[in-house]
C-alpha positions as CSV (number, residue, x, y, z in Angstrom):
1,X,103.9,63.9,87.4
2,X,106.6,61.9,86.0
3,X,106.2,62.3,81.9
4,X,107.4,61.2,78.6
5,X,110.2,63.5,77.6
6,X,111.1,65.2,74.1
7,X,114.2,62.9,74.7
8,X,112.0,59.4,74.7
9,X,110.6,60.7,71.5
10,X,111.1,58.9,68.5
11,X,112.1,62.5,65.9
12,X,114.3,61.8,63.3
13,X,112.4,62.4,59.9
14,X,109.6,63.1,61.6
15,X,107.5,66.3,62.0
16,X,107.5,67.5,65.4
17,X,104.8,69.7,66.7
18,X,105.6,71.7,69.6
19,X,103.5,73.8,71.6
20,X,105.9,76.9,72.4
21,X,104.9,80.3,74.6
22,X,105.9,82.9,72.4
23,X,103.7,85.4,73.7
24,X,106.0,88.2,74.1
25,X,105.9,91.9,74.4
26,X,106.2,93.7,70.9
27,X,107.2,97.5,70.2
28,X,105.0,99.6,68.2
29,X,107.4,98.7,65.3
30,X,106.9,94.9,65.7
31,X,110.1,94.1,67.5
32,X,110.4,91.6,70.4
33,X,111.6,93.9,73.4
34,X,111.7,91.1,76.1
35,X,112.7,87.6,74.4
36,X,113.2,85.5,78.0
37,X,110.1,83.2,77.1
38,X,111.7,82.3,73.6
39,X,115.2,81.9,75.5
40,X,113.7,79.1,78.0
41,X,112.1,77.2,74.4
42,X,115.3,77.1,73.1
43,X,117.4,73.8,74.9
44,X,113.7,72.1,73.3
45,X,113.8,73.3,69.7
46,X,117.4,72.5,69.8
47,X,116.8,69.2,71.0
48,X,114.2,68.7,68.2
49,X,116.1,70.2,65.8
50,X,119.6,68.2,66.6
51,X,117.8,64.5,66.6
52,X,116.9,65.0,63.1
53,X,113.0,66.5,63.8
54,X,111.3,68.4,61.2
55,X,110.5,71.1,63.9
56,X,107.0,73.1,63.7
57,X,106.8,75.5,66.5
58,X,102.8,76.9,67.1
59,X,101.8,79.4,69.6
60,X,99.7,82.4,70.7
61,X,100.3,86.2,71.0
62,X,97.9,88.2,72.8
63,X,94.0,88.4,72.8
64,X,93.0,88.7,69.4
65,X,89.9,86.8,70.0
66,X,89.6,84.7,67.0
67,X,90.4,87.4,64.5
68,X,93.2,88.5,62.6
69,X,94.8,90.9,64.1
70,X,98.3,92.1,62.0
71,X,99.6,93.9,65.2
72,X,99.7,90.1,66.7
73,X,101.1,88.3,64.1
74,X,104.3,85.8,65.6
75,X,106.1,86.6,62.0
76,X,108.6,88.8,64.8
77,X,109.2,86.0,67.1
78,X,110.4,83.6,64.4
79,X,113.0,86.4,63.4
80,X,113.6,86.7,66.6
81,X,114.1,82.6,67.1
82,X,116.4,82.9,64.0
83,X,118.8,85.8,65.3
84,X,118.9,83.5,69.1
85,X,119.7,80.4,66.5
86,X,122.4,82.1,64.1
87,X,120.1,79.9,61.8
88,X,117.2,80.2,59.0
89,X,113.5,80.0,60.8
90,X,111.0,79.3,58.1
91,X,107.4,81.8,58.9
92,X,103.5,80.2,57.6
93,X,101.5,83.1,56.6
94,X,98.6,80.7,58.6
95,X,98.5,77.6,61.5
96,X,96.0,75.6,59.2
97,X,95.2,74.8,55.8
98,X,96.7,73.4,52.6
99,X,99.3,75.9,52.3
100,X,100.7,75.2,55.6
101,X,100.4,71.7,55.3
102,X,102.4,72.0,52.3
103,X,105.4,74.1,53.9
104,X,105.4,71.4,56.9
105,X,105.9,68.7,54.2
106,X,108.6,70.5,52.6
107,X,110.7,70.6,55.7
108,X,113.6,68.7,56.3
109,X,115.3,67.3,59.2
110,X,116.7,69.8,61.5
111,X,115.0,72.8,59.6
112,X,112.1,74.9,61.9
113,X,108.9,76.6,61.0
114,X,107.2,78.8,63.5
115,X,103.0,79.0,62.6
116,X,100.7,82.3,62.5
117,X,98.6,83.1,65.9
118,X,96.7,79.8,67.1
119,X,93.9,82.7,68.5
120,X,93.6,84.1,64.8
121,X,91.5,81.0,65.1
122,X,88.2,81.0,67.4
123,X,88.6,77.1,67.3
124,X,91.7,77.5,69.5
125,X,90.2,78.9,72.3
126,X,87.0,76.5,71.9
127,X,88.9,73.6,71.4
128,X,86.7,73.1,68.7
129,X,86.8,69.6,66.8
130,X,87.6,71.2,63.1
131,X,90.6,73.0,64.3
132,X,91.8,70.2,66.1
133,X,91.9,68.2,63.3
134,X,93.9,70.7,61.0
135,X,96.3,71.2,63.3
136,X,96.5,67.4,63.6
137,X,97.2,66.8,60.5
138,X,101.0,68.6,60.8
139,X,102.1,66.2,63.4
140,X,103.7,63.0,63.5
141,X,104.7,63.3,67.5
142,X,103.6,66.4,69.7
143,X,105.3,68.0,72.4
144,X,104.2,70.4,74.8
145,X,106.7,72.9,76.3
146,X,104.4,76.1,77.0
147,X,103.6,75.7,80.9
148,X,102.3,79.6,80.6
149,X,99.3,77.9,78.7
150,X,99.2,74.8,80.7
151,X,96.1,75.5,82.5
152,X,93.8,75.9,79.3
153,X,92.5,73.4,77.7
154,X,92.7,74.9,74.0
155,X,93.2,72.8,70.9
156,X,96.8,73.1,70.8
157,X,97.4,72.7,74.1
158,X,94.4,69.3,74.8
159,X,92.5,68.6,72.2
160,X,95.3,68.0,69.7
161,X,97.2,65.0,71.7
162,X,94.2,64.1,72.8
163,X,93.6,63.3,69.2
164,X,97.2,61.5,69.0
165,X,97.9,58.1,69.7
166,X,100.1,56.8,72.4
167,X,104.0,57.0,72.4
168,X,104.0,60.0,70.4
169,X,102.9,62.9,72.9
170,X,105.5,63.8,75.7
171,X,106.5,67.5,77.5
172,X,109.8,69.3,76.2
173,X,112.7,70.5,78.8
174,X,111.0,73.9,79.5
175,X,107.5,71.7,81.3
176,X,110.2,69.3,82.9
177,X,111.9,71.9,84.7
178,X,108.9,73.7,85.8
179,X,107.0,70.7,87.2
180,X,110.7,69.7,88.9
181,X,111.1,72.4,90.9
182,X,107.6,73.7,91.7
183,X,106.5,69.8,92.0
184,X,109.7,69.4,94.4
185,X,108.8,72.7,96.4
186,X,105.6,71.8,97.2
187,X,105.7,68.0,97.3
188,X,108.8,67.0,98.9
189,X,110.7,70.7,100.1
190,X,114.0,70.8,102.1
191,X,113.1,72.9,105.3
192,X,112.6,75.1,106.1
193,X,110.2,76.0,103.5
194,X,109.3,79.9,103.2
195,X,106.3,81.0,100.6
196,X,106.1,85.0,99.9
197,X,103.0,86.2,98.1
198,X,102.4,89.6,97.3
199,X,100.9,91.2,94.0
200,X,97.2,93.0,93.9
201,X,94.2,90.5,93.8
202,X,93.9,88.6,96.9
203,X,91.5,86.4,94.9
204,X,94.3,85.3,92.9
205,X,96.2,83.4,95.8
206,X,93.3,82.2,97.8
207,X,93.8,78.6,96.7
208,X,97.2,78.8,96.9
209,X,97.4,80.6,100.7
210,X,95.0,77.5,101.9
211,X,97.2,75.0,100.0
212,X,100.2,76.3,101.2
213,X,99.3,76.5,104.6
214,X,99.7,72.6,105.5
215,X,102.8,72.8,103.5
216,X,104.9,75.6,103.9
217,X,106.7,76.5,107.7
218,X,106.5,80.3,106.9
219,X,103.8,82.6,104.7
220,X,105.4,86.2,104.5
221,X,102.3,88.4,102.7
222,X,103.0,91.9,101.3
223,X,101.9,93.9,98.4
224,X,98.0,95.4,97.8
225,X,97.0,92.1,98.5
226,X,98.1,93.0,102.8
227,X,95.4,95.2,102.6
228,X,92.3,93.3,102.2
229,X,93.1,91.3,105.7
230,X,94.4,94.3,107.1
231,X,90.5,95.7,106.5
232,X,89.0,91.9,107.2
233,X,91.3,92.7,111.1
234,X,89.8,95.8,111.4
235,X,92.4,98.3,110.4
236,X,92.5,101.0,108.2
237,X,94.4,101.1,105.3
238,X,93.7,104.8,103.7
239,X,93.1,104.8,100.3
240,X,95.5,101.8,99.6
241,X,94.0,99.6,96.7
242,X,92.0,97.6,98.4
243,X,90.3,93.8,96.1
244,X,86.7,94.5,98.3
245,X,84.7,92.0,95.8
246,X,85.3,90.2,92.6
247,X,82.5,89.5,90.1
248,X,81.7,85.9,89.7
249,X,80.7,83.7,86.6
250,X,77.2,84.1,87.8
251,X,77.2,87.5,87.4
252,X,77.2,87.7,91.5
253,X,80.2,89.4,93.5
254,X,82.1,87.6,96.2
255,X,83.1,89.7,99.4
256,X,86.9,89.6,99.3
257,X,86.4,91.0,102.9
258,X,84.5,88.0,104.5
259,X,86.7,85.9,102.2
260,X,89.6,87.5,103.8
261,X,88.6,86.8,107.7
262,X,87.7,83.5,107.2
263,X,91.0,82.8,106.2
264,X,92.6,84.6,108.9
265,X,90.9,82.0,111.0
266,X,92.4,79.4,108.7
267,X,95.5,80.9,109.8
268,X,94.8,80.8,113.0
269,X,94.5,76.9,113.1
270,X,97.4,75.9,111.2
271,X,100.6,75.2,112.4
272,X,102.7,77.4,109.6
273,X,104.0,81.1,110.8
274,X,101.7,83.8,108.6
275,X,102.9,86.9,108.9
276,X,101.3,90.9,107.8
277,X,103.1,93.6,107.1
278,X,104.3,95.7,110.4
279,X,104.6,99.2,108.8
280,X,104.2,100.4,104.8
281,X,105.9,103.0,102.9
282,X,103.0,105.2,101.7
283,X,102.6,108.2,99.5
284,X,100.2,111.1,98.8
285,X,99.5,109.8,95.1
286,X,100.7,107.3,92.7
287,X,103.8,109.2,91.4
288,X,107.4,108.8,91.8
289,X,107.7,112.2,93.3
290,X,104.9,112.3,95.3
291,X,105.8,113.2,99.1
292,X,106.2,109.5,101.0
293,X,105.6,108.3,104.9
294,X,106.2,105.2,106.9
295,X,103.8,104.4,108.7
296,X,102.6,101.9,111.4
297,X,100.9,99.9,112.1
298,X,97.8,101.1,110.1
299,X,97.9,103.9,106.8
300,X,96.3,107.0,107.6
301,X,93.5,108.7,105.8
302,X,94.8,110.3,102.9
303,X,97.7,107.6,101.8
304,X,98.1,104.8,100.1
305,X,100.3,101.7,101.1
306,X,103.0,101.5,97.7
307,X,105.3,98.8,99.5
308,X,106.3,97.1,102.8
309,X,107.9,99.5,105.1
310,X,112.1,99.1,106.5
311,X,110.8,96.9,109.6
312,X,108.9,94.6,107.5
313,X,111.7,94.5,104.9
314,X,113.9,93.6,108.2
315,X,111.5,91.0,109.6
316,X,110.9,89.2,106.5
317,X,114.4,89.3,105.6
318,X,114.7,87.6,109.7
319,X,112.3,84.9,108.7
320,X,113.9,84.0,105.3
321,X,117.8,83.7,106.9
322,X,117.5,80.2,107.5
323,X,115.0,78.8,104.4
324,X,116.3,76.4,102.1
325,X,113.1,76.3,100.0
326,X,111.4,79.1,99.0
327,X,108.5,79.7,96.7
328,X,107.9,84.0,95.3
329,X,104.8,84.8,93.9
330,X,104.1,88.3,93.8
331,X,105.9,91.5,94.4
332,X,105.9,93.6,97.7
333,X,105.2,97.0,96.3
334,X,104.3,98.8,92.8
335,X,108.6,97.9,91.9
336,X,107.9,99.2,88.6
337,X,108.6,103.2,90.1
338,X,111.8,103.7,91.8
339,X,110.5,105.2,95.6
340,X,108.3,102.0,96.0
341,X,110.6,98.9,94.6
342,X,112.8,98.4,97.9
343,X,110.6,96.1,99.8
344,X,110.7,93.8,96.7
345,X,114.6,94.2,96.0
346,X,116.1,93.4,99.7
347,X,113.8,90.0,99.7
348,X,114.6,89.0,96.1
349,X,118.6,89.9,97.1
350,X,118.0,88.1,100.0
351,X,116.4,85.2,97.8
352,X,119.8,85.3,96.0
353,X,122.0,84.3,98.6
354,X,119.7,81.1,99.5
355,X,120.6,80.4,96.1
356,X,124.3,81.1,96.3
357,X,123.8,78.9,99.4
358,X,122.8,75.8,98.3
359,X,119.2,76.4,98.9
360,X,116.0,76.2,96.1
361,X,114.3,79.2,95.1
362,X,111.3,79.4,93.1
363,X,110.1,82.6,91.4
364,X,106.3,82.5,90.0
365,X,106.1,84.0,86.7
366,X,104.3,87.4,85.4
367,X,105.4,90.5,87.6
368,X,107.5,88.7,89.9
369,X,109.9,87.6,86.8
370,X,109.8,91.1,85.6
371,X,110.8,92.4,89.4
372,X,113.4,89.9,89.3
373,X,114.9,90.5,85.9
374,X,114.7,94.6,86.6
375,X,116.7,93.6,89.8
376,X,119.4,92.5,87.7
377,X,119.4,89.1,90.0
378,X,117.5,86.8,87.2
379,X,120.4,84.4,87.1
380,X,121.0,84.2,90.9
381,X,117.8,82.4,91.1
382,X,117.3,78.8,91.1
383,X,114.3,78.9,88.5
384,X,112.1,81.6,86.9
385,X,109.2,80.0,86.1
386,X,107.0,81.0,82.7
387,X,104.0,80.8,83.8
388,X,102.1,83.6,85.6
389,X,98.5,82.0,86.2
390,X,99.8,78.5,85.7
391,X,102.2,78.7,88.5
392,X,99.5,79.7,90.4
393,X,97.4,77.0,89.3
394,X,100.1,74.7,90.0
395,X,100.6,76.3,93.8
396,X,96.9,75.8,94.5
397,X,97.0,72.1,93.4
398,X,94.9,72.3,90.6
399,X,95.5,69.5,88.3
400,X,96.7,70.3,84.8
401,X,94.1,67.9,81.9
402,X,96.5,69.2,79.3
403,X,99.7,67.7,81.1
404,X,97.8,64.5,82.5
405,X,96.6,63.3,78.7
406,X,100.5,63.0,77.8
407,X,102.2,60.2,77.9
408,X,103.8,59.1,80.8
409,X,107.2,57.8,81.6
C-alpha cells in the first residue's frame, strides 16, 4: 500500500489536519498514566510542525457515545503533548464550530492545537455529512497517523479526505511504519516466519489463523483462546474460560466450538506447523495466591488454565530459535498477576534476541504491548504496533477504505 507521505505534503503556511490516537489511559485526577500512543505521534507533529505547518491535532478518548463527557475530555493529552515537546500546545474547548475555526485561523506556522473529543460528536461515529463538513473546513491538507482507528470508517478518519481533493491527503510516519512492517511480515517475510496468538476470544483471530495459515511456517497458540480447540478435540479443560458462542449482528449466536473444529481440519490441510499447548499452569481461582498445578495434557475438574505450562514455554521457545520473522498477537496467560505471566515473558525474551539478531519482530497492539512494555523489553522489539483491533484487521487481510481513499505515491 505504497502512500503519499506527510513528507510529499506541501505544509508550510498551511493548516495541517492530522488524525492522531490519543486515546490514552487517564487517572482519576485527569492525568495521562501511559503516554506511548502520544510518543509514536510525535516524529509526525514534529515533522508538521518543523516544515512550517499550522498543526491541528484531532482525536478520540474513550466511548462517550456522542455526548459530552468531562471525564473524556483530550484537554490532558495536549498538556501532556506540551511537557513531551518542551513547547506551548494550544487546547479548543470544541472540534467544530466558529470558535474553533477561529483558533485554527489564528495559528501560525510551527504552532499546534490539539481539538476536544471527535466522539463528543455522534456525527463522528456516523460519518455523518454535517460533521464532515465542519471538520473540513479546518484543513488545507490532511494526514492520517492513527492506525488504532484505521479500521473505522468515522468522519475523521474517511469521510473527511474523502471530502478533500487530490494531492493534499497522505499517512504520517506512525501509518508508514505500521503498514511497513506488518505489510512486510505478511507479504514478503524472511523465513522462517513464526505467528504466536494468544489472548481470550478465539473469534477475534479466526480470520487471521486462516490468513496466516498459507503464510506463516509456524502458528504457536496459547492463552484462553487454547481452550476452545482443546474442547472442539475433545479434551477437557476444567473450568478454564472457555469463548463457547459469540452473539452475532443478527441477534443469532455462532458456536465457537464447531467454529473451532472446522478449523482444526483447516489445520490439518495446510502445510504450516500449528501447534496447542502440551501442559498449562492452572490454579484453584483467579488470585495471585491461589494454590497452582501443572498439568497435562488436559486441566482437571476444578482448575482453570492461567498460562502455558514449562514444557510448552520450552517447545515454543524450540520452534521460535531459528525465526527471522515473527508476528505476536496475544498473550500466553492472564501476565497482568505475577504466578501466571511466565509463559508470556520467556517467549517475548526470546522474541528479543531475534531482534538483537538481526531478525523482524512484530508485536500486535492492546495487551500484547502492555505485556511487552511490563516486561521491561519494549525497546528490544523491532516494532510495537498501536493498533489493537487494526492489527488484527490488518493480519486477517481486511482492506483498510480509510487508508485506500489517500493519496498514493
Amino acid at each position: 500500500m505504497a502512500k503519499k507521505t506527510l513528507g510529499q505534503l506541501p505544509m508550510l503556511g498551511k493548516r495541517v489536519l492530522i488524525r492522531v490516537d490519543f486515546n490514552v489511559p487517564l487517572d482519576e485526577n485527569g492525568n495521562v498514566t501511559d503516554d506511548r500512543r502520544i510518543r509514536m505521534a510525535l516524529p509526525t507533529i514534529k515533522g508538521a510542525a518543523a516544515a512550517g505547518g499550522r498543526v491541528i491535532l484531532m482525536s478520540h478518548l474513550g466511548r462517550p457515545d456522542g455526548q459530552r463527557v468531562e471525564s473524556m475530555s483530550l484537554k490532558p493529552t495536549a498538556a501532556c503533548l506540551s511537557k513531551l515537546l518542551g513547547a506551548d500546545v494550544r487546547f479548543a474547548p470544541d472540534c467544530i464550530g466558529p470558535e474553533v475555526e477561529k483558533m485554527t485561523a489564528d495559528l501560525k506556522g510551527g504552532e499546534i492545537l490539539v481539538l476536544e473529543n471527535l466522539r463528543f460528536h455522534p456525527g463522528e461515529e456516523e460519518n455523518a455529512p454535517d460533521f464532515i463538513q465542519a471538520l473540513r473546513k479546518l484543513a488545507d491538507v490532511y494526514v492520517n497517523d492513527a492506525f488504532g482507528t484505521a479500521h473505522r470508517k468515522h468522519a475523521s478518519t474517511y469521510g473527511v479526505p474523502a471530502a478533500m481533493p487530490m494531492g493534499t491527503r497522505a499517512i504520517g510516519f506512525l501509518i508508514e511504519k505500521e503498514l511497513k512492517y506488518l505489510g512486510e511480515a505478511l507479504n514478503n517475510p524472511v523465513r522462517p516466519f513464526v505467528a504466536v496468538l494468544g489472548g481470550v476470544k478465539v473469534s477475534d483471530k479466526i480470520g487471521v489463523i486462516e490468513n496466516l495459515l498459507g503464510k506463516c511456517d509456524r502458528l504457536l497458540i496459547g492463552g484462553a483462546m487454547a481452550y476452545v480447540f482443546m474442547v472442539a478435540k475433545g479434551q477437557k479443560v476444567g473450568k478454564s474460560k472457555v469463548e463457547r458462542e459469540v452473539k452475532k449482528k443478527s441477534g443469532s449466536k455462532k458456536d465457537m466450538i464447531a467454529v473451532a473444529a472446522k478449523l482444526l481440519n483447516k489445520i490439518k490441510a495446510s502445510k504450516c506447523e500449528v501447534l496447542l499447548p502440551v501442559d498449562h499452569l492452572v490454579a484453584r481461582a483467579y488470585a495471585a495466591d491461589a494454590e497452582t498445578d501443572v498439568q497435562a495434557p488436559d486441566i482437571q475438574d476444578g482448575w482453570m488454565g492461567l498460562d502455558i505450562g514449562p514444557d510448552t514455554t520450552d517447545l515454543y521457545r524450540e520452534k521460535l530459535a531459528d525465526a527471522k520473522t515473527v508476528v505476536w498477537n496475544g498473550p500466553m496467560g492472564v501476565f497482568e498477576m505475577a504466578p501466571f505471566a511466565e509463559g508470556s515473558k520467556a517467549l517475548c525474551g526470546a522474541m528479543a534476541k531475534i531482534a538483537e539478531q538481526g531478525g523482524t519482530v512484530v508485536v500486535g497492539g492492546g495487551d500484547t504491548a502492555s505485556a511487552v512494555e511490563k516486561f521491561g523489553m519494549a525497546g528490544k522489539m523491532t516494532h510495537i504496533s498501536t493498533g489493537g483491533g487494526a492489527s488484527l484487521e490488518f493480519l486477517e487481510g481486511k482492506p483498510f477504505e480509510t487508508l485506500a481513499i489517500l493519496d498514493d505515491a
